[in-house]
C-alpha positions, 0 to 999 in steps of 0.5 A: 319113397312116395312123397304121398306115404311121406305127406301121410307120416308128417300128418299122423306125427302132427296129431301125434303131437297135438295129442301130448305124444301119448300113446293111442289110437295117433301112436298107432297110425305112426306105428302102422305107417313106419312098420309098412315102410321098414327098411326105408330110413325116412320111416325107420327114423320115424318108427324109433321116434315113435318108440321114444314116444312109448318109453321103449329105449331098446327098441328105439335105440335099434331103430335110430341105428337102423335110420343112421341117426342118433336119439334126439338131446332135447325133448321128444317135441323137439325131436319131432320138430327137427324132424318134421323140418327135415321130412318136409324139404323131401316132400 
């Protein structure tokens, strides 16, 4: 996985958050990056988070499994900030 596709999802997630984590054009460019990556963890864990973000359990659900991680307790901000945590100690 290149670390430069890594630094590009943690920055649309970023502004994904900053919008509130409402659906748009910052969605879409989480969506887009993880669909170029399906099959890696990394990306699929970010591709359910971004289905949690739409409102889509079933999708999500598939995509957690797929990523080997389990849908976040808290908030979706919450989710993100863990996340975002764990994403950046492999860059």
């Amino acid at each position: 996985m290149p670390k430069q596709d890594l630094a590009r999802l943690i920055g649309a997630f970023d502004r994904l958050a900053a919008n509130g984590f409402k659906l748009g054009a910052e969605w879409e460019a989480v969506h887009e990056i993880c669909q170029n990556h399906e099959g890696e963890q990394v990306f699929d864990w970010g591709h359910a988070l971004c289905h949690r973000v739409e409102g889509d359990d079933w999708n999500a659900g598939y995509w957690y499994r797929r990523a080997g991680k389990t849908i976040g307790a808290g908030t979706i901000a919450e989710e993100w900030t863990a996340m975002r945590t764990e994403l950046s100690e492999k860059l």
